[in-house]
N, C-alpha and C positions, 0 to 999 in steps of 0.2 A: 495220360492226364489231359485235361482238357486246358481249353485257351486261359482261364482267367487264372489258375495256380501258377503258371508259366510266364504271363507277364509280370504278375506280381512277383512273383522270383526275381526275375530279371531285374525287375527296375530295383529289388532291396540290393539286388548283387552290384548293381552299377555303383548306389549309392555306399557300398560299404567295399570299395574297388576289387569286384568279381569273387569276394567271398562271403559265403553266407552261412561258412561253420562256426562263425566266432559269435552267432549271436546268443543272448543272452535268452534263458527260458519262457523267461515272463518278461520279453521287452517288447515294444508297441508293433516291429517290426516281424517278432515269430506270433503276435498274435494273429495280424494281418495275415503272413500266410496260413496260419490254421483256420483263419474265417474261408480263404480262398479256396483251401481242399475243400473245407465243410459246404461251399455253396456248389464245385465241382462233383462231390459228390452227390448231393439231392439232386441238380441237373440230369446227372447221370440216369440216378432210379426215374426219376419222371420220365424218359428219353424210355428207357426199358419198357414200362409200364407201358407208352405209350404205342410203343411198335409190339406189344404181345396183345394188346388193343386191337390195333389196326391190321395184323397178321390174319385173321380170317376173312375180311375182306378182301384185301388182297388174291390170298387162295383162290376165292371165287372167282376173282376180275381171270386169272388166269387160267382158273379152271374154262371159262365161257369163250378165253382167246385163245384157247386151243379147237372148241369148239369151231369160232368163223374161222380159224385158219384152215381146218380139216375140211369145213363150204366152201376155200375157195375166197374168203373174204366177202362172199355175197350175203346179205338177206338171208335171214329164216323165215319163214312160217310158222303161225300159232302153235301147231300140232306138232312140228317139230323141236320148238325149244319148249314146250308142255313136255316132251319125251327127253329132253336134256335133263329138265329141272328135277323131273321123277328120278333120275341118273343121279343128279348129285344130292337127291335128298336122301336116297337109298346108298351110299357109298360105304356107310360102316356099317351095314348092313352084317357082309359075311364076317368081318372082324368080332361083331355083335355075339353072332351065333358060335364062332369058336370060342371066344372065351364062357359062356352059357356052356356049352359042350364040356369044357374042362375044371369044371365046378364037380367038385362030387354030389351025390345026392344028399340032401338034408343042411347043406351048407348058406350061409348068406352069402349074396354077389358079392364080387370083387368090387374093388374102389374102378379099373380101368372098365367094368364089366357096365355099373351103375352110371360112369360119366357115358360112356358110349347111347347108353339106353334113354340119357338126355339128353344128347346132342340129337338121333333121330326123332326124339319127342319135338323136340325146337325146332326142329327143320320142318318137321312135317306139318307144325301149327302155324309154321310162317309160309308154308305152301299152301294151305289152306288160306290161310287171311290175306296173305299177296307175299310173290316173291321175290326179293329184292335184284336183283338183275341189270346188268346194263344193257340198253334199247339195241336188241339183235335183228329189229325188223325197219330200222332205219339204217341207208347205204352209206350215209357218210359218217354215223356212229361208229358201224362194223368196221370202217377203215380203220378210224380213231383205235379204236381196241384191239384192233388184231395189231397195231403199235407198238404197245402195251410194253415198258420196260421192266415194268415190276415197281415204283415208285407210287407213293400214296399222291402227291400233287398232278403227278397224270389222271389220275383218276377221275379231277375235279373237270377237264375238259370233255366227259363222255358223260354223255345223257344217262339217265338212271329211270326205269321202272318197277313197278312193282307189278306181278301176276299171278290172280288168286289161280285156285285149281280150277274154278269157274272157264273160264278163259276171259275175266274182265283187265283191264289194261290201265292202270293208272299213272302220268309221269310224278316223279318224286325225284328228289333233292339229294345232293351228295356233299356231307357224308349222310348216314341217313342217323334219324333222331330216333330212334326207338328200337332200334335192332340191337 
């Protein structure tokens, strides 16, 4: 349960001395704590929503700090994170193609078949238009991130790019607004 049901407890239990089964149905006292679940739980679903939100970003941050940790924590090269990025835009790739394979013929895709086939559609349009990334070609970024605890407010202290397939380089903002 979260903080605000708990003190509200508390403070009806103090005032009714440490018991809180004698109260009445509909007294001012069991409405208060049923407003206090009631706003305990929507905190809750928003807190949810928010980290199944933020969960692919993340992925990423980690996916790229395992990259500079395997450098060494130094600096990349264009052509080498252009060779990461085609790495993690192609990832469901083989998952893609097994579930296509175990489709019989004449059949419509599967629901995990059809998200898959979107998820590399989005990746690779966002690989094309710039991809979002944190800045591997700066040395004191790299440090920053190979850091990396797994936390969304770390994320706010490392520089962020975006890089089309072109190899153009733009910096951009975290979190990012349109991804």
């Amino acid at each position: 349960m979260a903080r605000t049901f708990e003190k509200t407890r508390k403070e009806i239990a103090k005032k009714k001395n440490g018991s809180i089964q004698a109260l009445h149905g509909k007294s001012r006292d069991s409405r208060r704590l049923h407003r206090a679940q009631v706003r305990d739980d929507r905190l809750e679903k928003l807190a949810q929503a928010r980290r199944k939100h933020d969960k692919p970003l993340l992925a990423r941050a980690a996916f790229f700090q395992e990259v500079v940790q395997a450098n060494d924590d130094k600096p990349l090269d264009l052509e080498a994170i252009q060779a990461k990025i085609r790495e993690y835009v192609h990832q469901y790739d083989e998952e893609y193609e097994e579930a296509k394979k175990q489709r019989r013929p004449g059949r419509p895709p599967s629901t995990k078949e059809d998200l898959l086939r979107m998820k590399i559609e989005a990746l690779e349009k966002e690989h094309r238009d710039g991809f979002y990334l944190p800045d591997l070609t700066n040395e004191a970024n790299v440090k920053l991130l190979s850091q990396f605890e797994g936390s969304w407010p770390y994320l706010t202290n490392v520089s962020w790019v975006k890089i089309s397939a072109s190899g153009a380089i733009k910096p951009s903002s975290f979190p990012p607004q349109g991804l």
